[in-house]
C-alpha atoms as one frame of an Amber mdcrd trajectory, in Angstrom:
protein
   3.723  30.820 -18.946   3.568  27.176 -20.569  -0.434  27.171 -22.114  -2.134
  23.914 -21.154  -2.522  21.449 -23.998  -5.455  19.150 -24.238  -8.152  21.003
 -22.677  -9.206  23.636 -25.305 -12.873  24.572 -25.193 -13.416  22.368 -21.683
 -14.329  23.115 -18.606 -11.723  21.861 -16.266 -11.770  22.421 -12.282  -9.022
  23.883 -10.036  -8.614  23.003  -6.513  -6.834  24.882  -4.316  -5.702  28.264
  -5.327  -2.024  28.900  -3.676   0.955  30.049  -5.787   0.668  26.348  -7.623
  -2.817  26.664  -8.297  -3.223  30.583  -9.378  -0.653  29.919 -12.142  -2.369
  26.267 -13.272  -5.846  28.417 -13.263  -3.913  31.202 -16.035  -2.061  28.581
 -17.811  -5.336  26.938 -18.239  -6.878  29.825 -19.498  -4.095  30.566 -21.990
  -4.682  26.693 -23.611  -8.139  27.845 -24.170 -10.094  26.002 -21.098 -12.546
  27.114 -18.781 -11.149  27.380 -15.532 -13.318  26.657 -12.567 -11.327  27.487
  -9.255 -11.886  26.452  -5.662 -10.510  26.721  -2.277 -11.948  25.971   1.118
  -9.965  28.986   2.279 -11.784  32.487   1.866  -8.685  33.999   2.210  -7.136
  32.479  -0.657 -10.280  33.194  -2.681 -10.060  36.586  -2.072  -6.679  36.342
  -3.494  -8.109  34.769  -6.095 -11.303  37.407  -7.164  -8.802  40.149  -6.797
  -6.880  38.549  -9.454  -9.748  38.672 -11.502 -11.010  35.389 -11.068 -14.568
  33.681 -10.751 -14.992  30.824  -8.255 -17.416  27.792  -8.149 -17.758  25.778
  -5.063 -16.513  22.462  -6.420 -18.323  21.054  -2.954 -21.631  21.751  -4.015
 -23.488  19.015  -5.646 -23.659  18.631  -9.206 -20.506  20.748  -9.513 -18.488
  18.624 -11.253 -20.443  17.356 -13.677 -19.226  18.426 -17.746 -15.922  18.573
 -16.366 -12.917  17.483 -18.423 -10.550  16.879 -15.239  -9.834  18.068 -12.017
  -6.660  19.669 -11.316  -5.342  19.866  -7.103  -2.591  21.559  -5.887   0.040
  19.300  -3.712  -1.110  20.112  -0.020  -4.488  18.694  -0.648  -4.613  14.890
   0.333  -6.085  13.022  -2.593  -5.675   8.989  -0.824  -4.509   9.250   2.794
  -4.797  10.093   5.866  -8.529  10.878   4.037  -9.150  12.067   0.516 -10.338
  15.692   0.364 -14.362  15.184  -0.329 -14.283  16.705  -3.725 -11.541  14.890
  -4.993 -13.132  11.312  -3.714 -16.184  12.798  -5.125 -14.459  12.981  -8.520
 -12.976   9.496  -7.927 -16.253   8.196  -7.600 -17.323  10.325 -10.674 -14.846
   8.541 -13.142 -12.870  12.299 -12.918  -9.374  12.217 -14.577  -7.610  14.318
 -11.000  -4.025  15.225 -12.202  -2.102  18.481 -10.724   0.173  20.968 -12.436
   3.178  18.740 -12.471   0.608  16.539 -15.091   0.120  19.498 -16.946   3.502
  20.448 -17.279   4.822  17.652 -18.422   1.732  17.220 -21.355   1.765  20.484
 -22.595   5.437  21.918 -22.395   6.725  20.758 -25.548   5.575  22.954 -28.596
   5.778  23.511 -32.149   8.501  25.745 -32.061  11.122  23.001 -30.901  11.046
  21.459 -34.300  13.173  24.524 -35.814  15.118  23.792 -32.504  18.853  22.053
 -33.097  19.082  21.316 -29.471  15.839  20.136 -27.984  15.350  21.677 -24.445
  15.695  19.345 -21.584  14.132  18.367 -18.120  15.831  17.231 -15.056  13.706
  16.190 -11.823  15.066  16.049  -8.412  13.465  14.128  -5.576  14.512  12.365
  -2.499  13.547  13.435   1.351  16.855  15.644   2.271  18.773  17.921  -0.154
  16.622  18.060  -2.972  16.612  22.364  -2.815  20.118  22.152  -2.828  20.487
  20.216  -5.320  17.929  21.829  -8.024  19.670  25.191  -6.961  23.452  24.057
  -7.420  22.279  22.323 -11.066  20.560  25.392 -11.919  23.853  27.468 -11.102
  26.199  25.542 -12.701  24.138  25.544 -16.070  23.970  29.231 -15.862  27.797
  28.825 -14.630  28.098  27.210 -18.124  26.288  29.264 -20.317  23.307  27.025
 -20.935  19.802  28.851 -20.702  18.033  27.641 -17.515  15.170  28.041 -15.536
  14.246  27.045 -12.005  10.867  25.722 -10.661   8.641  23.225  -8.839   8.763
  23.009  -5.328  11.731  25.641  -5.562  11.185  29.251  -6.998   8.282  29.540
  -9.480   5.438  27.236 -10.444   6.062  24.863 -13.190   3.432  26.064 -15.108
   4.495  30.021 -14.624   8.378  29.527 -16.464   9.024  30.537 -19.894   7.710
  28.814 -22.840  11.725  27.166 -24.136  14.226  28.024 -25.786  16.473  26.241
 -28.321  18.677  24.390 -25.715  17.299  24.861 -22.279  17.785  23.377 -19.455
  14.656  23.456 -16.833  15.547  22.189 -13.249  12.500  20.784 -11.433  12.369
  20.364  -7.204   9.717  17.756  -6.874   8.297  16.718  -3.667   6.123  13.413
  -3.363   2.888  15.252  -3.124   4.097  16.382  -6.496   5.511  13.381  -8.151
   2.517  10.980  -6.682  -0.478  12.528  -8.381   1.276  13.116 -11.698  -0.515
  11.682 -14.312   2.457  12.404 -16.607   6.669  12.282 -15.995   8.543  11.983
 -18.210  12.188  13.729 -17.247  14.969  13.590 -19.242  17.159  13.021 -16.395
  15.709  11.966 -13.016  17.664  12.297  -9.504  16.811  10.471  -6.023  19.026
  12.521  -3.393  17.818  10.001  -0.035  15.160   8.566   1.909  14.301   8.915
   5.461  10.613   9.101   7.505   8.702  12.007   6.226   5.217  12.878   5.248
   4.392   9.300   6.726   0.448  10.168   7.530  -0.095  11.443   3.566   1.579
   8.361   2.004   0.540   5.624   4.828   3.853   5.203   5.881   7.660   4.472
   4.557   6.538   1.965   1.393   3.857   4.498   0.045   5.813   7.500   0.730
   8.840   5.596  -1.558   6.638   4.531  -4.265   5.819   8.220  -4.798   9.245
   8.769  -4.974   9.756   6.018  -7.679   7.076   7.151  -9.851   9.364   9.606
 -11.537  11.964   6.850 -12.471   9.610   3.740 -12.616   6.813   5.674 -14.810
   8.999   8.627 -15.954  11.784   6.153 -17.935  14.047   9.377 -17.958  17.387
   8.569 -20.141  19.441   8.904 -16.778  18.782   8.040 -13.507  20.924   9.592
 -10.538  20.126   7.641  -7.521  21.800   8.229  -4.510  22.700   4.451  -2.763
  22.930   5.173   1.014  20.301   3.877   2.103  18.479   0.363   0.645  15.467
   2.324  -0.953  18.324   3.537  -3.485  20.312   0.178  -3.959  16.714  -1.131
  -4.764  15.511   1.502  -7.240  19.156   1.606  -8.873  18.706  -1.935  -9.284
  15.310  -1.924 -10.683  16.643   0.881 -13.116  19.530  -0.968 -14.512  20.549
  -3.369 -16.721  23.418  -4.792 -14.689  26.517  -2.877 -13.094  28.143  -1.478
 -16.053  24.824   0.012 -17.540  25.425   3.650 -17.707  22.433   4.964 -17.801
  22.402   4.549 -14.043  24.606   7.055 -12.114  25.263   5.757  -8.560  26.002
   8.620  -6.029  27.172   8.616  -2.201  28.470   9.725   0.061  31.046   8.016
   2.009  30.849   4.930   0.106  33.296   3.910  -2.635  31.375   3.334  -5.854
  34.172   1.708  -8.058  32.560  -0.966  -9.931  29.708   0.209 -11.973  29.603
   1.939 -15.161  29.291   5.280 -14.250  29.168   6.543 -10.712  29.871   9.415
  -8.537  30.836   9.587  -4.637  32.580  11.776  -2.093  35.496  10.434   0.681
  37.188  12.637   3.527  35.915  15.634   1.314  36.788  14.500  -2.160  34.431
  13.719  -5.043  35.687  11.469  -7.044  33.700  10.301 -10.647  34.425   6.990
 -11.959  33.446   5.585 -15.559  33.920   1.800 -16.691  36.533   1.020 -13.540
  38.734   4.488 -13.829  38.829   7.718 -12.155  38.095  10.134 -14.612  37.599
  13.492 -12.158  37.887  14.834  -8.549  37.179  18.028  -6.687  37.900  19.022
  -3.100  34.936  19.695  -1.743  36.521  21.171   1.484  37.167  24.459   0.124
  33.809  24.834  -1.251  32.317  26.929   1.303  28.629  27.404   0.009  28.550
  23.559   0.632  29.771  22.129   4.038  29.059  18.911   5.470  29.063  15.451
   4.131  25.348  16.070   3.371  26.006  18.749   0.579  28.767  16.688  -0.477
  25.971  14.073  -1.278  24.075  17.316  -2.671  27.204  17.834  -5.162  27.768
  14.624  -6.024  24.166  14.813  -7.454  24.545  18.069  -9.443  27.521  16.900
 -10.572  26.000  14.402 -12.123  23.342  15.492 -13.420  25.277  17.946 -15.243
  27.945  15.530 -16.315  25.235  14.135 -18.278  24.793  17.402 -20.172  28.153
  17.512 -21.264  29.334  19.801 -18.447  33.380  19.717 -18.283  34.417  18.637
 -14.694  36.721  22.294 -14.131  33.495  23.881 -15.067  31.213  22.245 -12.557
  34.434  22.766 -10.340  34.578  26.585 -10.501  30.974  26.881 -10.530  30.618
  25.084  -7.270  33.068  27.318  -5.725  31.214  30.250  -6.407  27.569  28.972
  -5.372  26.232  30.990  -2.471  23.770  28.246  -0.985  20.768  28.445   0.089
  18.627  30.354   2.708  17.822  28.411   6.033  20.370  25.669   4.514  24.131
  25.247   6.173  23.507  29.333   5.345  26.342  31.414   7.389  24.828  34.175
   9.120  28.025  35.834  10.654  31.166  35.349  12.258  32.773  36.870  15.161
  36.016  36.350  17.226  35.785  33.194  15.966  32.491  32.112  16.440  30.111
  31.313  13.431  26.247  31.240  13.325  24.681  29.004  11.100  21.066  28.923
   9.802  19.951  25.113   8.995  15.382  26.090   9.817  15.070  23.780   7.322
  16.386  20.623   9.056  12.931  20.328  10.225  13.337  16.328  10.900  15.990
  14.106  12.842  17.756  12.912   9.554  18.319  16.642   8.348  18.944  17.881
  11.624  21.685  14.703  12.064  23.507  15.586   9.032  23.673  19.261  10.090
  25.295  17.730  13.745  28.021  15.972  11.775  29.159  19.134   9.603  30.582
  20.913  12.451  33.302  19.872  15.426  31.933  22.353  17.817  28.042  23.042
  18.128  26.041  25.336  20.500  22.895  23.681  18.935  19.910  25.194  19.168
  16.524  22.748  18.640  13.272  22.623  19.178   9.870  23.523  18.094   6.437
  21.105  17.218   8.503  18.174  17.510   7.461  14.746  15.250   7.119  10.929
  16.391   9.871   9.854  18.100  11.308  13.707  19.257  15.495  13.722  18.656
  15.979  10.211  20.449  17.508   9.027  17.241  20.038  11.795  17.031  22.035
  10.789  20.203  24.478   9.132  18.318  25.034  11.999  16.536  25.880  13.992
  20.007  29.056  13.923  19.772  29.723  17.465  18.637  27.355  19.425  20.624
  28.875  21.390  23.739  25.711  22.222  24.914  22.073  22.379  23.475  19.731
  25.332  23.810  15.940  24.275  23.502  13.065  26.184  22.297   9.265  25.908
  21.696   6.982  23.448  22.113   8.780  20.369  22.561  11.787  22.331  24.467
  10.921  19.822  27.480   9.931  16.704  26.107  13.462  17.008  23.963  15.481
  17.930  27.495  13.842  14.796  28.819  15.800  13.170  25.842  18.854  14.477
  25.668  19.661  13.186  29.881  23.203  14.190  30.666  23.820  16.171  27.653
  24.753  19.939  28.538  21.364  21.487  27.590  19.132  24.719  28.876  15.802
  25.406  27.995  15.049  28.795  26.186  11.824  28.697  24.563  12.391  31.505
  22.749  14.842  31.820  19.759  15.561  35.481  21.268  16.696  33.888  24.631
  18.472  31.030  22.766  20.611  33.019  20.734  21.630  35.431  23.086  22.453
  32.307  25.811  24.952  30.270  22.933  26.499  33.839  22.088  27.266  34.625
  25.328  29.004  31.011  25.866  30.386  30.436  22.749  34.199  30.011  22.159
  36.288  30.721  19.958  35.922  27.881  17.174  32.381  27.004  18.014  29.459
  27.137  15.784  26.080  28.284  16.822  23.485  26.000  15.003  19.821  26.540
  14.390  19.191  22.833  12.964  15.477  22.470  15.339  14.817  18.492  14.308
  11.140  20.084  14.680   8.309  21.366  12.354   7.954  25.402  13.175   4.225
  25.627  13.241   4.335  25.939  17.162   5.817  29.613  17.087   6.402  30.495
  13.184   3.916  29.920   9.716   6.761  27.878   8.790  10.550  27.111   8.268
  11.816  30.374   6.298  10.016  32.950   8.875  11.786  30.758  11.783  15.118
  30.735  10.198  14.479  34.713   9.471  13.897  35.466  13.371  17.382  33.531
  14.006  18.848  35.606  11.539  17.450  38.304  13.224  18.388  37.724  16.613
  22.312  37.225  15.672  22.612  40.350  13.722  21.194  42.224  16.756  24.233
  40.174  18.893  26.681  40.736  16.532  26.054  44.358  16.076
């Protein structure tokens, strides 16, 4: 646990009380503050009093008066579509509102690091696709390496739950922008941007907002490197804004597909290849096509980022190269579920939006795709370029008619059910084809969300296989 700094002797409320805001209420606690905890869910305060807790109803009126801040857990709105009550109550109030990520970032430093030779670092990832990945392939290659890490954020454990540091460590921080645009304190040693497509549009007020929560970490955080991936104009803009001119270092361009051959320091991956160049000169490459925890020109963007980022530690290139080869991937990411007569079944649940579920379309020459769930604005219109690969598309939930509609001519069958969908692409698959769950939908229609989705497809093709 990292003890909250600043707040000793004050009486500080917590809103919201999932895993984020149980382990800000005990890190609280352990900095010597009075911790006043809320939730508009009685569930979650139930969780909360068996814990040992005592709530407050932050609603009721009065209730935030002698506090020192108010502390709210990312799935809260604090601006748009509408501010949650309280917190526009403690707007109105002249309430310093911060959330963990805040904390973290005041309070994780300590005393200790002075007798330290190597002062622990902090790397941030953000971006709209690839940012799990990412944190999880920089984590493993530091541990690859030998360098004491730890994991946390929006990935793994609360930020506020790791380890106090030790001499040398490396922490590895997912950050989403409900994280990264209430912060009231970043300040990352080495900041990455993976991408930017439409996401989360309703909470930020659309593309500009949701990007300017993104470019907090970089604009505000001044980390000593910024990796900033350049394929789409969001990036070329924020690389710009972070640079001195081309050859400034401290920038560390990344793409992929795009040559990147004329700045000081940059990274990219061609036909498979990742190539790092310094000061005009190709100084490394590794094939990515034999790294199987990473297929896809998306993870190759996903690699070229970790490589990076761990470049800029020092990290030997045959290091990051071996290390790479042995990372597993993630769950309900690319994640191979089985294989047989020559037919594999990939989980991608988490391509829960037409730019993740289009990069999952182009990692693979033969799809049985299987889509579908609460589709978002638009539905999969804006993946028909990206058609090319699919033999034939099974549907499923919600939106399973509204994205047939779509698709026209394309070979498609409406399942509903991941049970009936699974079962249909087995029984027509071929050899070489790849059954893909990438749904291009949010899962709340049939599952509480992404992993319990990607679970029941897991499910369904070990009962076919067996």
């Amino acid at each position: 646990m990292i003890p909250v700094k600043g707040y000793d002797g004050a009486k500080v409320g917590v809103l919201g009380l999932g895993r984020s805001g149980l382990a800000t209420a005990r890190a609280l606690i352990a900095g010597g503050a009075a911790a006043l905890l809320w939730d508009d869910s009685p569930e979650a305060r139930a969780k909360a009093e068996a814990e040992g807790f005592t709530l407050t109803d932050l609603s009721r009126q009065s209730a935030l008066e002698g506090l020192a801040a108010l502390i709210v857990s990312p799935g809260i709105p604090h601006l748009y579509p509408n501010p949650n009550k309280i917190i526009a109550q403690a707007f109105a109030a002249g309430l310093p509102v911060d959330n963990d990520i805040g904390l973290f970032f005041r309070s994780y430093a300590s005393e200790d690091w002075e007798s330290f030779d190597i002062t622990p670092r902090v790397i941030c990832v953000t971006g709209s696709n690839g940012k799990s990945t990412t944190t999880a392939l920089i984590h493993h290659i530091l541990e690859a390496a030998g360098r004491p890490t730890q994991m946390a954020g929006n990935i793994g454990r609360g930020v506020l739950d790791i380890d106090p540091a030790q001499e040398g460590e490396v922490v590895v921080l997912e950050l989403s922008s409900y994280q990264t645009d209430l912060a009231r304190s970043l300040t990352p040693d080495i900041a990455v941007f993976t991408n930017l497509s439409p996401d989360h549009l309703d909470r930020h007020h659309g593309m500009g907002g949701y990007f300017a929560a993104k470019r907090r970490l970089f604009a505000e955080g001044g980390p000593d490197r910024a990796i900033i991936g350049v394929d789409e104009m969001e990036g070329h803009f924020l690389a710009n804004q972070m640079s001195e001119g081309a050859a400034d270092d401290r920038v560390i361009r990344i793409s992929s597909g795009q040559k990147l051959e004329s700045f000081g320091w940059s990274v990219f991956a061609r036909k498979g290849f990742l190539s790092e160049w310094r000061k005009g000169r190709q100084v490394a490459s590794i094939d990515l096509r034999t790294v199987p925890g990473l297929p896809g020109a998306h993870n190759h963007q996903n690699a070229c980022a970790a490589y990076a980022a761990t470049r800029a530690l020092g990290i030997a290139p045959k290091m990051i190269e071996g290390a790479m080869h042995s990372f597993g991937g993630l769950p309900h990411r690319s994640q191979l579920v089985g294989e047989r007569a020559g037919v594999r079944f990939i989980n991608d649940s988490k391509a829960t939006n037409v730019d993740s579920a289009a990069k999952a379309l182009q990692a693979f020459p033969k799809i049985r795709w299987i889509a579908g769930g609460l589709g978002k604005e638009g539905g999969i219109a804006a993946l028909t370029p990206f058609l090319g690969s699919v033999v034939k598309a099974y549907l499923i939930g919600h939106s399973a008619r509204d994205f047939a509609l779509q698709l026209g001519d394309s070979p498609h069958e409406i399942c509903e059910t991941m049970t009936q969908a699974v079962a249909r692409a087995a029984a027509e698959a071929e050899v070489g084809d790849v059954v893909l769950l990438a749904p291009a939908a949010a899962s709340f229609d049939q599952y509480p969300n992404f992993e319990k989705r990607g679970e029941d497809f897991m499910a369904q093709v070990r009962s076919v296989l067996g």
